[in-house]
VEXDREN-2710 file (C-alpha; in Angstrom, 1 decimal):
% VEXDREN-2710
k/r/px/py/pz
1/UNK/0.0/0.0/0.0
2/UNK/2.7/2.3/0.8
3/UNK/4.9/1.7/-2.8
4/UNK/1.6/2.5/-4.9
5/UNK/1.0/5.8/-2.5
6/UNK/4.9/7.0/-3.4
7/UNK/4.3/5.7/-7.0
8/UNK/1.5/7.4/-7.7
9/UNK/2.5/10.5/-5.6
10/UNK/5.8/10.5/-7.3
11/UNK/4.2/10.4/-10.9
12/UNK/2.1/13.5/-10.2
13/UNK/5.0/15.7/-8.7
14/UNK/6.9/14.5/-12.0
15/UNK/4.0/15.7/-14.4
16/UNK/3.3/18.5/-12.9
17/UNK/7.2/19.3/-13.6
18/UNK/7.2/19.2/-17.0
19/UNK/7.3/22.6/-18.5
20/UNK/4.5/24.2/-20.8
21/UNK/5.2/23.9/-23.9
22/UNK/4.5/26.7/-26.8
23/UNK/1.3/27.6/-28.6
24/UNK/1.1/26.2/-32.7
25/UNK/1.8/30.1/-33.5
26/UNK/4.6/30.6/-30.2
27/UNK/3.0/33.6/-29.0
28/UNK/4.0/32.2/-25.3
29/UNK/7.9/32.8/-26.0
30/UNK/7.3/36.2/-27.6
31/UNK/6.0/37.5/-24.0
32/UNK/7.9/39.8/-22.4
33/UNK/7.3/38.8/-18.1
34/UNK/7.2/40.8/-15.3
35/UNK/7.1/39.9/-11.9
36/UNK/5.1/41.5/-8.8
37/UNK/6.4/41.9/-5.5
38/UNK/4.6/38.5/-4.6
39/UNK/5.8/36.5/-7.8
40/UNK/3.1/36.3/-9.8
41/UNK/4.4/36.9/-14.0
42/UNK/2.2/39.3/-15.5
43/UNK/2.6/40.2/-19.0
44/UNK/0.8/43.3/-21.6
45/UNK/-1.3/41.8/-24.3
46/UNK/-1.4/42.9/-27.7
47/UNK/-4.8/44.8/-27.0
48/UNK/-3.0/47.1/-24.0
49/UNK/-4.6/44.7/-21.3
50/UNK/-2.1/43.8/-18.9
51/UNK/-2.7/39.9/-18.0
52/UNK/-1.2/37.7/-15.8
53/UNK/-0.4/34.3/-14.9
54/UNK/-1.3/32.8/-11.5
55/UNK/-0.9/29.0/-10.4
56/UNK/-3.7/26.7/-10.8
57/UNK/-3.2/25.2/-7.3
58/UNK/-1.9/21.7/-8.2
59/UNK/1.2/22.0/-5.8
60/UNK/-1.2/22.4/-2.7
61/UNK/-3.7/20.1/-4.4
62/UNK/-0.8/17.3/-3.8
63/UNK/1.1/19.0/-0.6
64/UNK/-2.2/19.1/0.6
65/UNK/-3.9/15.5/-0.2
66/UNK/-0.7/14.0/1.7
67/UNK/-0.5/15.9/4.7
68/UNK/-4.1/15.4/4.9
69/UNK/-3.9/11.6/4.4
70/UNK/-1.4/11.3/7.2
71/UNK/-3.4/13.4/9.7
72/UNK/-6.4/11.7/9.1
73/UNK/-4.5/8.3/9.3
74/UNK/-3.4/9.4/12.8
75/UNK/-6.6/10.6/13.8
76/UNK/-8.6/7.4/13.1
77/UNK/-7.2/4.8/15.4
78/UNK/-9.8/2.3/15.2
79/UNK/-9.3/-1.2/12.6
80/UNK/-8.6/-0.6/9.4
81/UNK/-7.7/3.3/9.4
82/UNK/-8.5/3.5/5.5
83/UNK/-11.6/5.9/6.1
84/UNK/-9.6/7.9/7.8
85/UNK/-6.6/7.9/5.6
86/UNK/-9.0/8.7/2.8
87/UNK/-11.4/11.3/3.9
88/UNK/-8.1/13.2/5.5
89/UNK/-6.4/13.1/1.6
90/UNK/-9.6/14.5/0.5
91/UNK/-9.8/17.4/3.0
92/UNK/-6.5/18.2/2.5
93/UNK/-6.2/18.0/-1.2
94/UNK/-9.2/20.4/-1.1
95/UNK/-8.0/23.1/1.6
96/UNK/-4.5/23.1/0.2
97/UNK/-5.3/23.7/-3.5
98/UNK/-7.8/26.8/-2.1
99/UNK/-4.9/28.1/0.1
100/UNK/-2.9/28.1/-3.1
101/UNK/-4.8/29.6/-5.7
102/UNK/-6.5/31.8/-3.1
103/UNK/-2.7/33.4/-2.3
104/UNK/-2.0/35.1/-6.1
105/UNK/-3.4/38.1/-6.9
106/UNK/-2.6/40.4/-9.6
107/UNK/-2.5/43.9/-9.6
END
């Protein structure tokens, strides 16, 4: 039980590392970035709209769902622990994936 948890943890972290990769026409690498004083890249579209580009809260989602599994496996001390394990991933998955996309804001 514990290899297919790092597995599948593992493959997540690793495709959530891969890069993005360029639009067909590569608008994305013609972009000139700038950064806020909290780290969020913001760019100036071609219209004179300034955009920007904040994270879509997969880091937390995965921080999140494990720290939550392990509370939730310490919390539930009777038999099997698996409900306990599993509702705690879920809890966590969802409060650290609001903490992080609720952080960025653009200005």
């Amino acid at each position: 039980m514990r290899k297919s948890i790092l597995a599948i943890t593992m493959a997540a972290a690793t495709l959530t590392s891969v890069p993005a990769l360029a639009d067909n026409n590569g608008s994305r690498s013609e972009r000139q970035y700038q950064r806020t004083d909290n780290g969020i890249r913001y760019w100036q579209g071609e219209d004179g709209r300034t955009y920007c580009k904040k994270p879509n809260g997969t880091t937390g989602l995965l921080i999140g769902g494990v720290a939550g599994a392990l509370v939730g496996r310490s919390i539930d001390t009777h038999g099997d622990r698996t409900a306990g394990t599993l509702l705690g991933a879920a809890g966590g998955a969802l409060l650290g994936r609001a903490i992080e996309r609720g952080s960025a804001r653009c200005r």
